[in-house]
FIPAGU-252678 format. One line per field, with one value per residue (C-alpha): residue number from 1; x negated, y negated, z negated. Coordinates in steps of 0.2 Angstrom, whole numbers. Layout:
REM FIPAGU-252678
i NUM;...
xx X;...
yy Y;...
zz Z;...
This chain:
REM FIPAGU-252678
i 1;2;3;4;5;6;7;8;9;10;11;12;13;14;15;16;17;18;19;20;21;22;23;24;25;26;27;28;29;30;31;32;33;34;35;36;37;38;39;40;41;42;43;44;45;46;47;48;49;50;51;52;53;54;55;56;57;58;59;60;61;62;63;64;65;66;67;68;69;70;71;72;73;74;75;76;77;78;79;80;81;82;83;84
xx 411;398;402;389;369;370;357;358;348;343;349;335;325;308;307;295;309;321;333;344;350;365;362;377;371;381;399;393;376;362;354;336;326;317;301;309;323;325;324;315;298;291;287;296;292;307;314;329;339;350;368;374;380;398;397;382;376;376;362;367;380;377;388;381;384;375;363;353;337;322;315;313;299;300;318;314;317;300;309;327;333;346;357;365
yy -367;-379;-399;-409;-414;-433;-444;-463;-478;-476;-493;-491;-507;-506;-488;-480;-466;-478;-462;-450;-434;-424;-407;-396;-382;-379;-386;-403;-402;-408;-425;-430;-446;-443;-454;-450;-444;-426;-414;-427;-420;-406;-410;-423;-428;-428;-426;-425;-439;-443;-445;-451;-469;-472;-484;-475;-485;-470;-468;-449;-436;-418;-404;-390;-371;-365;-371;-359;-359;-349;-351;-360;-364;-370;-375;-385;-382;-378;-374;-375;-366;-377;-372;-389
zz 97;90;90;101;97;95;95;86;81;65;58;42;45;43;48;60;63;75;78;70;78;71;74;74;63;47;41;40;51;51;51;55;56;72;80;98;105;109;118;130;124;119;99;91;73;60;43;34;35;21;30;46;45;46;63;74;88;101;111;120;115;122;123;115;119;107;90;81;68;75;60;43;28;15;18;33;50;62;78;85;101;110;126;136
């Protein structure tokens, strides 16, 4: 059972990437700097993030059912498949 998708203010200043997501894909997950939170939209623009902070200001927690890559280039994710 995965851990749940968690979406927080980025607390970078200056950044045009205001949130982080914490993807539960892996042992550790995943961390992206996001433009918006997701899955509110159809696109949403993100890179890797280099960690999670250690006091996140939560803006949503999700349970998560399932978490899997569709597919990846280059090392970096194009598309994620969620199930809430």
């Amino acid at each position: 059972m995965p851990g749940d998708f968690v979406i927080a203010r980025n607390p970078e200043e200056g950044t045009t990437l205001p949130y982080l997501l914490r993807i539960p894909l892996g042992s550790d997950g995943i961390v992206l700097k996001s433009k918006e939170t997701w899955p509110r939209t159809g696109k949403v623009y993100c890179h890797r993030a280099v960690g999670w902070p250690r006091e996140p200001e939560i803006v949503e927690q999700l349970p998560v059912r399932s978490c899997v890559p569709l597919s990846s280039v280059g090392g970096s994710m194009t598309s994620l498949r969620h199930l809430l």
